[in-house]
C-alpha positions as CSV (number, residue, x, y, z in Angstrom):
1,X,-23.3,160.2,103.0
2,X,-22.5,163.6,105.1
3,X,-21.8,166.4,103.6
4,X,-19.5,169.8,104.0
5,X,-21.4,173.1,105.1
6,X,-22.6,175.1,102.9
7,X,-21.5,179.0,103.7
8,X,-24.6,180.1,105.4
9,X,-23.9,184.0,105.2
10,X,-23.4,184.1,101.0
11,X,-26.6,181.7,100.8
12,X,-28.9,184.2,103.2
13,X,-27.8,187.0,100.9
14,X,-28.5,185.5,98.0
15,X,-31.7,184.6,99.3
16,X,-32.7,187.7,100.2
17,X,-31.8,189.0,96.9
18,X,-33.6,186.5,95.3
19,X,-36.5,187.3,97.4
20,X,-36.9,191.0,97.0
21,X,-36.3,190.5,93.1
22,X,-40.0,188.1,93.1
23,X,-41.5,191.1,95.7
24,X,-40.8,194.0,92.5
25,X,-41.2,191.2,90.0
26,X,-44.9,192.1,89.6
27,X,-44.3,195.7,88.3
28,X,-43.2,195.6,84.2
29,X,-42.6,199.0,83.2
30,X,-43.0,200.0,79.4
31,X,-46.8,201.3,78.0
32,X,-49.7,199.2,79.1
33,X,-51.6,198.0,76.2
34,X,-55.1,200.3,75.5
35,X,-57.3,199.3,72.6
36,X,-57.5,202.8,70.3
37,X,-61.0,204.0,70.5
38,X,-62.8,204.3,67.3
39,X,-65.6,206.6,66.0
40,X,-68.5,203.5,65.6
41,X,-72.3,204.4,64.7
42,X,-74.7,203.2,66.8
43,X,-77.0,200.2,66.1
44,X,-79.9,198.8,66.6
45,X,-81.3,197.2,69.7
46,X,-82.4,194.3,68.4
47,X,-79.9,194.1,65.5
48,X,-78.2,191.0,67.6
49,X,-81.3,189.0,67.6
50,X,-81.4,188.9,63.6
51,X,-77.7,187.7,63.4
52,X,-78.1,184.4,65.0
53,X,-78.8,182.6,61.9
54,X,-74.9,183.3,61.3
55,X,-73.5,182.8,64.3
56,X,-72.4,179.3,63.2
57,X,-69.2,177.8,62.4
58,X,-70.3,176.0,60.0
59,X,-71.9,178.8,58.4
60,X,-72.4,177.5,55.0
61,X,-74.8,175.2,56.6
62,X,-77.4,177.6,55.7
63,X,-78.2,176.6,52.3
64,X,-79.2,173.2,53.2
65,X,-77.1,171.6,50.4
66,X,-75.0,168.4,50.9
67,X,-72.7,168.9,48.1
68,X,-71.8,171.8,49.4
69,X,-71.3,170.1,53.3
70,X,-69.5,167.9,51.6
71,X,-66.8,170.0,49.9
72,X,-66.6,172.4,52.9
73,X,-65.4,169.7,54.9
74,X,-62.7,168.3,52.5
75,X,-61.6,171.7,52.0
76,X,-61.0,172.2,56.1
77,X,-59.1,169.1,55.9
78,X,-57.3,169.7,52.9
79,X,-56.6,172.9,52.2
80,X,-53.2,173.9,51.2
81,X,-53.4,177.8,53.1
82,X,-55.7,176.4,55.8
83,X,-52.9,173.5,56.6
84,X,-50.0,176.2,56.6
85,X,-52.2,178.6,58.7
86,X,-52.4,175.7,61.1
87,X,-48.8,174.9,60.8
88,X,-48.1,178.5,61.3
89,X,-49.9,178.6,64.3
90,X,-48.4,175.6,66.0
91,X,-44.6,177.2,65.3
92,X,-46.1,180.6,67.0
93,X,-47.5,178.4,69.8
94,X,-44.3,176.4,70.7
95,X,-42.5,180.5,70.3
96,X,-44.7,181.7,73.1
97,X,-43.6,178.5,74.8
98,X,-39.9,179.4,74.5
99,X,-40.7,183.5,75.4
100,X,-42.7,181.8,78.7
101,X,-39.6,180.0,79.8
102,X,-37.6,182.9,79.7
103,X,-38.9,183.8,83.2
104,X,-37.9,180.6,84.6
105,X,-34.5,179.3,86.4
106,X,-32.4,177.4,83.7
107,X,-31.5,174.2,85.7
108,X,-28.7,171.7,84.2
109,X,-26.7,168.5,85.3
110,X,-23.4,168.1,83.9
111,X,-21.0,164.9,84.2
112,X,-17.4,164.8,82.9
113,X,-14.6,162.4,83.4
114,X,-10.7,162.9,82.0
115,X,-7.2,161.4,82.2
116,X,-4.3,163.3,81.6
117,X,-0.9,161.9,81.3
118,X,2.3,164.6,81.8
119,X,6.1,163.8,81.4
120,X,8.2,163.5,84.0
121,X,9.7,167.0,83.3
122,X,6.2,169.0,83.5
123,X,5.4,166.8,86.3
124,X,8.6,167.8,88.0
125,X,7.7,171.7,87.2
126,X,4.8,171.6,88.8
127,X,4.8,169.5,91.8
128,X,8.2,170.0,92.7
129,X,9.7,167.4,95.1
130,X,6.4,166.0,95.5
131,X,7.1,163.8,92.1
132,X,10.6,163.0,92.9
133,X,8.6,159.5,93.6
134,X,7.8,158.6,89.9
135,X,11.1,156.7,89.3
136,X,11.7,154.6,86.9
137,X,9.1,156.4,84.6
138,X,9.6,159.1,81.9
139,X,5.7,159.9,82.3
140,X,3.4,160.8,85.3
141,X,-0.6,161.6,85.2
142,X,-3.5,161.8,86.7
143,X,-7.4,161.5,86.7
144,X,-10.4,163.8,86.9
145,X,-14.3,163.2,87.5
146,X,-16.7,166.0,88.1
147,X,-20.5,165.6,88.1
148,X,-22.3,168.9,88.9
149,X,-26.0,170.5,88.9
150,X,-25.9,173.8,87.5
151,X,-28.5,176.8,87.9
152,X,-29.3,180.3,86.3
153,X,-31.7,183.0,86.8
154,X,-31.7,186.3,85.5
155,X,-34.2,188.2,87.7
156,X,-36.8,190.5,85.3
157,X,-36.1,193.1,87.8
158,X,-37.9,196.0,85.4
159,X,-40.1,193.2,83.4
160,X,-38.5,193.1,80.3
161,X,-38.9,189.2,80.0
162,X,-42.8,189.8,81.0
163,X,-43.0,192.2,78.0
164,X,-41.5,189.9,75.8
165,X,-43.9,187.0,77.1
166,X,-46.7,189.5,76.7
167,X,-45.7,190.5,73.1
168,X,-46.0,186.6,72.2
169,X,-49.1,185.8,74.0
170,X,-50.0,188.6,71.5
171,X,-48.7,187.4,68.3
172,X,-50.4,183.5,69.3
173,X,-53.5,185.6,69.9
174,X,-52.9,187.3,66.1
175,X,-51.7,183.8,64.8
176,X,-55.2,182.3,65.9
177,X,-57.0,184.7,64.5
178,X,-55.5,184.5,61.4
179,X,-56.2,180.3,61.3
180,X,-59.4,181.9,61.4
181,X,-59.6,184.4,58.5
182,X,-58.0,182.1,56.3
183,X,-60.6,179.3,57.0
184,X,-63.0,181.7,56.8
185,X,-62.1,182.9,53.3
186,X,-61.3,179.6,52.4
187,X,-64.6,178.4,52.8
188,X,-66.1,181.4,51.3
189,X,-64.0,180.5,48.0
190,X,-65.3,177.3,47.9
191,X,-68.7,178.0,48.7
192,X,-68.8,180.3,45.6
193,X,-66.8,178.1,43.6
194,X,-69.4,175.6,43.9
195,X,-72.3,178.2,42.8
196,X,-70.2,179.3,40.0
197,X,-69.9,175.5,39.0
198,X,-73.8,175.0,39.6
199,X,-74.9,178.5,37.4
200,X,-73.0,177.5,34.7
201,X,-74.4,173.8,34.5
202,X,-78.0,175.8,34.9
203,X,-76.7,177.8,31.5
204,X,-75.5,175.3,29.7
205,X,-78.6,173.5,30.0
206,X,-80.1,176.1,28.9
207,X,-77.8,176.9,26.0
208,X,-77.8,173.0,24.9
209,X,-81.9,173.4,24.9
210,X,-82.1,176.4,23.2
211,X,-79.2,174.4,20.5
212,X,-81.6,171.7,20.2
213,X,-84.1,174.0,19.2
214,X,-82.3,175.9,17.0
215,X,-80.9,172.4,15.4
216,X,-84.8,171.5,14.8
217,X,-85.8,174.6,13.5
218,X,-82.4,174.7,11.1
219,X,-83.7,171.1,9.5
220,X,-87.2,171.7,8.9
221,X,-86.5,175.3,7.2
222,X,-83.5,173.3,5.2
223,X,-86.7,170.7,4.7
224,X,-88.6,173.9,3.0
225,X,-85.9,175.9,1.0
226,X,-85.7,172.5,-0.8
227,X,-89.7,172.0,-1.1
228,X,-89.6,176.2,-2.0
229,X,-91.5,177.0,1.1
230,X,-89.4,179.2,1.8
231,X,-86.4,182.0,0.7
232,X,-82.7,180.8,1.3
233,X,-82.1,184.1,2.9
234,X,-84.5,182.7,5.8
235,X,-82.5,179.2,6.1
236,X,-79.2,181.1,6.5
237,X,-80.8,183.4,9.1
238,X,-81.8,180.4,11.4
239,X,-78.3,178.6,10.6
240,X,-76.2,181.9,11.7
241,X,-78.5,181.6,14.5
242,X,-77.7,177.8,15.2
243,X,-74.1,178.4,14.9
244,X,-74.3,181.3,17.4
245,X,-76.1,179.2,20.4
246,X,-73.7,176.4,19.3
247,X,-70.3,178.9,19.9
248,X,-71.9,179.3,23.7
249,X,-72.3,175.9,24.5
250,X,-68.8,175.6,23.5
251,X,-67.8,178.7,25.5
252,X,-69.6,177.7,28.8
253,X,-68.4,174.0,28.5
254,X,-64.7,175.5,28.7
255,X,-65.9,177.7,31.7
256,X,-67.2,174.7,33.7
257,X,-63.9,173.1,33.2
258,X,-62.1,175.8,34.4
259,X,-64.4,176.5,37.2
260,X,-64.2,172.6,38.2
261,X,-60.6,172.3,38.2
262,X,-60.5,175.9,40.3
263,X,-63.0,174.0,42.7
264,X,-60.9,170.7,42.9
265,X,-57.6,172.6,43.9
266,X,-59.8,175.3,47.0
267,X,-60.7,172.1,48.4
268,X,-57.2,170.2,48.4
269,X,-57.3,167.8,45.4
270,X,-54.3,165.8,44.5
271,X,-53.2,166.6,40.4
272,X,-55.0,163.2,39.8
273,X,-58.2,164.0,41.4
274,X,-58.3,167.5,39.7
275,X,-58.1,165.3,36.5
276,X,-60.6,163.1,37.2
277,X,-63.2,164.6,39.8
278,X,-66.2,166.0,38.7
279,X,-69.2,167.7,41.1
280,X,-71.7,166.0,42.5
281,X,-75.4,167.9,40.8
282,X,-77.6,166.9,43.7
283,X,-80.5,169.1,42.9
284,X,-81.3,172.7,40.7
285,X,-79.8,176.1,41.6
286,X,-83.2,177.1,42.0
287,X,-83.6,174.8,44.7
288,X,-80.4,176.2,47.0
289,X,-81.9,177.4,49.8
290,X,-81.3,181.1,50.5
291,X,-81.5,182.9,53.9
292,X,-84.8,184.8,54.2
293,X,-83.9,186.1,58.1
294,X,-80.9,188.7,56.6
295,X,-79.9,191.1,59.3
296,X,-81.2,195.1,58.3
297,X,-78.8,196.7,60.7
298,X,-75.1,196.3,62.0
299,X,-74.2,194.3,65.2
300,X,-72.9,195.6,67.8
301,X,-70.0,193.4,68.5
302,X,-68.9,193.3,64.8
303,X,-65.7,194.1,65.4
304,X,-65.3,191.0,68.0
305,X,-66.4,189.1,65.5
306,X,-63.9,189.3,62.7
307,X,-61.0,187.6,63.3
308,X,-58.9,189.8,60.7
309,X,-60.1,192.6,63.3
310,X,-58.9,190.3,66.6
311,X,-55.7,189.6,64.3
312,X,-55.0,192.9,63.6
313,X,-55.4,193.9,67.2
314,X,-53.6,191.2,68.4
315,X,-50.5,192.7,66.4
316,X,-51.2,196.0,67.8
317,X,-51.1,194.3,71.5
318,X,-47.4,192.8,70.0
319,X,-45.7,196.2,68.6
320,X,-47.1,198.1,72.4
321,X,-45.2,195.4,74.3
322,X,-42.0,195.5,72.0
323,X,-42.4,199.0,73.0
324,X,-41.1,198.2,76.5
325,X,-39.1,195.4,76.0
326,X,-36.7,198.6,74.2
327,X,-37.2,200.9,76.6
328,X,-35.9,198.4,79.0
329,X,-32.7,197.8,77.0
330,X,-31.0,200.5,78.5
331,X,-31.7,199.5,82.1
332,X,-29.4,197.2,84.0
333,X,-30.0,193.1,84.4
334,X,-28.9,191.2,87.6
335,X,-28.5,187.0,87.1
336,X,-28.3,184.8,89.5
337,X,-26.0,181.8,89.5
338,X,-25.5,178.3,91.2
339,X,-23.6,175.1,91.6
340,X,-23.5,172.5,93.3
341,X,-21.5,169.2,92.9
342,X,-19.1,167.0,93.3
343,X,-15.1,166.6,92.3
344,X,-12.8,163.4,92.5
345,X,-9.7,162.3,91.2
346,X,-11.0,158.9,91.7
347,X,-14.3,158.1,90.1
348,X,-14.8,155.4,93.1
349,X,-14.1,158.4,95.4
350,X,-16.8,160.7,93.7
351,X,-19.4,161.0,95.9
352,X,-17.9,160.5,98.8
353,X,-17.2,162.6,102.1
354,X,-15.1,165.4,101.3
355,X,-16.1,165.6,97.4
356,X,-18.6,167.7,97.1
357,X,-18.5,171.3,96.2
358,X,-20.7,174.5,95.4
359,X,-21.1,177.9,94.5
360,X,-23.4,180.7,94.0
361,X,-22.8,183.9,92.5
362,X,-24.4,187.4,91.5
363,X,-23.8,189.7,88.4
364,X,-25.3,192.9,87.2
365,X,-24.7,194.6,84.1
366,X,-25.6,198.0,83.0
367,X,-25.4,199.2,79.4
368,X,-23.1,202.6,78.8
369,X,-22.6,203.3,75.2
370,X,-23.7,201.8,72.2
371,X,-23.7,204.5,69.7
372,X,-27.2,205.3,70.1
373,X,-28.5,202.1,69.0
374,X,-30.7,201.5,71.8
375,X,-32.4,204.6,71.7
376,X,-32.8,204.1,68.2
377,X,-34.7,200.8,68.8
378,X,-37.0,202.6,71.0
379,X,-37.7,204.8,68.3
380,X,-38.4,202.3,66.1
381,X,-40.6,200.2,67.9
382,X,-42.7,203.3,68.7
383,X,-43.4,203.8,64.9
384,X,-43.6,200.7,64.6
385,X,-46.5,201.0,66.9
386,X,-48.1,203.9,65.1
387,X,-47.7,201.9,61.7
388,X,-49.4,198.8,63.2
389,X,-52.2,201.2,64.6
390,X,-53.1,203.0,61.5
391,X,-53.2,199.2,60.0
392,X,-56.0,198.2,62.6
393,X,-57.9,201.6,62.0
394,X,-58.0,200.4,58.2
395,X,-59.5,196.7,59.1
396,X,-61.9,198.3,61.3
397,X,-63.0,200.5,58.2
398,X,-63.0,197.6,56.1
399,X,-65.1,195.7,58.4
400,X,-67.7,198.2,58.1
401,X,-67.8,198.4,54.5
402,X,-67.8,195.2,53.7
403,X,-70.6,194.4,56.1
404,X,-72.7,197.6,55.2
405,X,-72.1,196.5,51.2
406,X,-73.2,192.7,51.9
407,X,-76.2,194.1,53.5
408,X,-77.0,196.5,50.4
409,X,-75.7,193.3,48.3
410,X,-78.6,191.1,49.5
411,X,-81.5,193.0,49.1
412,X,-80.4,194.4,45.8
413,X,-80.2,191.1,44.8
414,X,-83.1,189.5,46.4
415,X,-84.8,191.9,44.5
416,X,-83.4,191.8,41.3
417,X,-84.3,187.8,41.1
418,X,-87.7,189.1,41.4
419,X,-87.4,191.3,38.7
420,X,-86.2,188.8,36.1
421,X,-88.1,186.1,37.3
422,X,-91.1,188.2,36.5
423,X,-89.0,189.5,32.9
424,X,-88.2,185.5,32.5
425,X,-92.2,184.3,32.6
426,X,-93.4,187.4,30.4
427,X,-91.0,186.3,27.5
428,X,-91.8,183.1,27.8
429,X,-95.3,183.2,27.7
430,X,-94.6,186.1,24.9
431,X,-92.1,183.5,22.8
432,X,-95.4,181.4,22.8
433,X,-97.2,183.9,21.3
434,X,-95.1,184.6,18.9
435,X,-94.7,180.7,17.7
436,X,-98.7,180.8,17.1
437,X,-98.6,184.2,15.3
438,X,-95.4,182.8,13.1
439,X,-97.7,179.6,12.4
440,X,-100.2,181.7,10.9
441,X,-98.2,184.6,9.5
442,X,-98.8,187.2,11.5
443,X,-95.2,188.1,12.2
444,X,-91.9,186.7,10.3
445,X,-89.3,184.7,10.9
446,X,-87.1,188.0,11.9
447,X,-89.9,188.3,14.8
448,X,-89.5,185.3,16.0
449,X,-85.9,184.7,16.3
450,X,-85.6,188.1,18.4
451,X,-88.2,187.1,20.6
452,X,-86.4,183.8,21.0
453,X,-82.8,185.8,21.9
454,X,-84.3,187.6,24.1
455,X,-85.7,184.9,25.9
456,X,-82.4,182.9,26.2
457,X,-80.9,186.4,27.8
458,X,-83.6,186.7,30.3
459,X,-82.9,183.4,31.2
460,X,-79.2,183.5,31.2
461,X,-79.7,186.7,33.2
462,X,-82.2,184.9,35.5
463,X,-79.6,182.3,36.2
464,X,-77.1,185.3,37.0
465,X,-79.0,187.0,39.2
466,X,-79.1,183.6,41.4
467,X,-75.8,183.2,41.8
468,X,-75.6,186.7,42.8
469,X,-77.5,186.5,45.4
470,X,-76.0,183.4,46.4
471,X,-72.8,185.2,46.1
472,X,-74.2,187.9,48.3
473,X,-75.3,185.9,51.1
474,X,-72.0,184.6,51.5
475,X,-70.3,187.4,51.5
476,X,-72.6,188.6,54.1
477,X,-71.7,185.6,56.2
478,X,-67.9,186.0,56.0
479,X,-68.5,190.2,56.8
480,X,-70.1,189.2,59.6
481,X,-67.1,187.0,61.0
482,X,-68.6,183.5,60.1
483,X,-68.8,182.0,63.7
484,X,-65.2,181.4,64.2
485,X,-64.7,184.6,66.4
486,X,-67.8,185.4,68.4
């Protein structure tokens, strides 16, 4: 099917507009982005090496417990934050999607096909003579089919489209990195969840042991009030005791509850699993392992490691480019426009010889007046800048301190397990002492039952001090960045 010309002379021009708009399409102006410098100490040479043991995703990995494998990955899976940081992520992903087609030609095809029907008298209006032919009719009409193939381009002639695009590159980058500091403190929850749900089955055993004691002793001292081996003041003594030990078990019964149902909901439960799930006790607490390789010294690269950090910067990269795309508001845009098609008032006759038809056009606006409000939005993305800034100097702060306290945290606590490990084995072997001196009346029954109180402390204590340094550890793994962000 032949077609008319096209008219070469508007075309070339266009083209060469077109053309010289890609050559200065490389230059965006507005601030390029420059990561604030910050006043960091210095570290250790080898400080890297000792950090490898938590350079792991799966970071919790560590402690060599199955139960605890096990709950981390339900929790990824199930997670009501983690599953709307991932939705969150995919709505910022298909945004930079949209902001990246921005700098492409808008393309279209568009069909329509109409019958209009006039009366004689409008038809004699505006043909004139020409309809003096529709006799014998009070109406007259006629048809119309168009199919056309439209284009538009709006050339980013001072790269205000680029800084857009670059400002939501920057907010998937921030979006990312916040997937990742919510799975990372996700899984921190959980992982202390489950010691806090392991400690308090270690004290409640405890407790119920030291109750079936005190239960034992309670009968054989009712036994000798009754056979007047002994004074009734004693006997109450022991039962005020009993009744003490028995309020705990009580007490931490309600707090494992409460600590299982806290545990069911961090890792995703359903309302009728958090009613009917219940831990899995695979093995002691004493028998978690703990990490003996704990760095002494910062890393280097801890700030490239957080992914609050890399989301905090990654907002910081956002405000700088908003930046430009307000300066650029005030400066003019040029669009490019095309058409080509086809018109008939016949649809048999649509694409035939003689139908088609085109056009291409140029426009450029320029901004005059606007009562300010364009330099006011420069304004305001410039403190908006300075705001986002001073945010990022805080995380960076933040980073520090929490690392620098999780380091403290661990040897503190590695050492204070030492120390009531050592205060746990002296009262024991004291509390037997004690028993044998009781038997044969060297001390009285007030001895005894202090000795025995301040052995179930010490142990409580004991027990404490573990999941401290449980605690510790993990906070040490999550100030260190986890392994999400290397």
């Amino acid at each position: 099917m032949k077609l008319t010309r096209f008219n070469t002379s508007m075309l070339y021009r266009c083209c060469h507009l077109a053309f010289f708009a890609f050559i200065i399409n490389g230059c965006a102006m507005g601030p390029d982005y420059r990561r604030p410098k910050l006043d960091l100490p210095t570290t250790g040479k080898n400080c890297n090496n000792k950090i490898n043991e938590f350079a792991c995703a799966k970071w919790w990995m560590t402690f060599q417990d199955p139960t605890l494998d096990k709950l981390e990955s339900i929790a990824l899976k199930k997670n009501a934050d983690i599953r709307q940081a991932i939705a969150n992520l995919e709505e910022v992903m298909a945004a930079a999607g949209i902001a990246a087609g921005d700098l492409l030609p808008s393309i279209g095809i568009k069909a329509d096909g109409s019958e209009t029907r006039l009366s004689h008298k409008s038809m004699m209006g505006r043909l004139g003579q020409q309809a003096q032919g529709a006799q014998g009719s009070s109406f007259s009409g006629y048809e119309s089919y168009t199919a056309r193939s439209l284009a538009t381009y709006e050339i980013d002639l001072f790269g205000k489209y680029r800084r857009a695009h670059e400002a939501a590159r920057a907010i998937l980058l921030a979006s990312k990195a916040a997937k990742s500091t919510v799975t990372l403190t996700i899984t921190a929850e959980v992982a202390k969840a489950y010691f806090a749900v392991r400690a308090l089955d270690a004290k409640l055993a405890i407790a119920r042991r030291t109750f079936k004691t005190r239960q034992e002793s309670y009968e054989m001292y009712k036994s000798r009030l009754k056979n007047g081996y002994c004074t009734e003041f004693d006997c109450l003594r022991v039962e005020a005791d009993m009744r003490s030990i028995g309020a705990m078990v009580m007490d931490l019964e309600c707090a494992l509850e409460k600590a299982e149902t806290a545990l069911s909901v961090l890792i995703g439960c359903s309302p009728r699993e958090i009613v009917s799930r219940k831990t899995t006790r695979a093995s002691s607490l004493e028998s978690l392992r703990i990490p003996s390789n704990v760095p002494s010294g910062l890393p280097s690269n801890l700030l490239s490691r957080r992914p609050d950090v890399l989301q905090a910067e990654g907002l910081l990269m956002e405000a700088n480019a908003r930046i430009g795309v307000a300066e650029l508001a005030h400066l003019p845009s040029i669009s490019l426009t095309g058409m080509f098609g086809f018109e008939s008032l016949s649809l048999k006759e649509l694409f035939s010889h003689g139908s088609d038809t085109w056009n291409i056009g140029a426009n450029i606006s320029l901004p005059i007046f606007y009562g300010g409000k364009i330099m006011f939005a420069s304004e305001a993305a410039r403190a908006k800048y300075k705001r986002i800034r001073a945010a990022y100097e805080k995380t960076a702060q933040i980073a520090f301190k929490e690392t620098l306290d999780g380091l403290t945290a661990n040897r503190k606590t590695r050492d204070a397990v030492v120390s009531r490990t050592a205060q746990v084995n002296a009262l024991r072997k004291g509390y037997l002492l004690a028993r044998k001196q009781k038997e044969v009346g060297l001390i009285g029954l007030l001895d005894l039952l202090d000795v025995e109180r301040g052995l179930l402390a010490a142990e409580m204590d004991l027990v404490g001090a573990l999941q401290n340094q449980l605690n510790a550890t993990v906070d040490l793994c999550k100030a260190l960045g986890g392994g999400w962000m290397r």
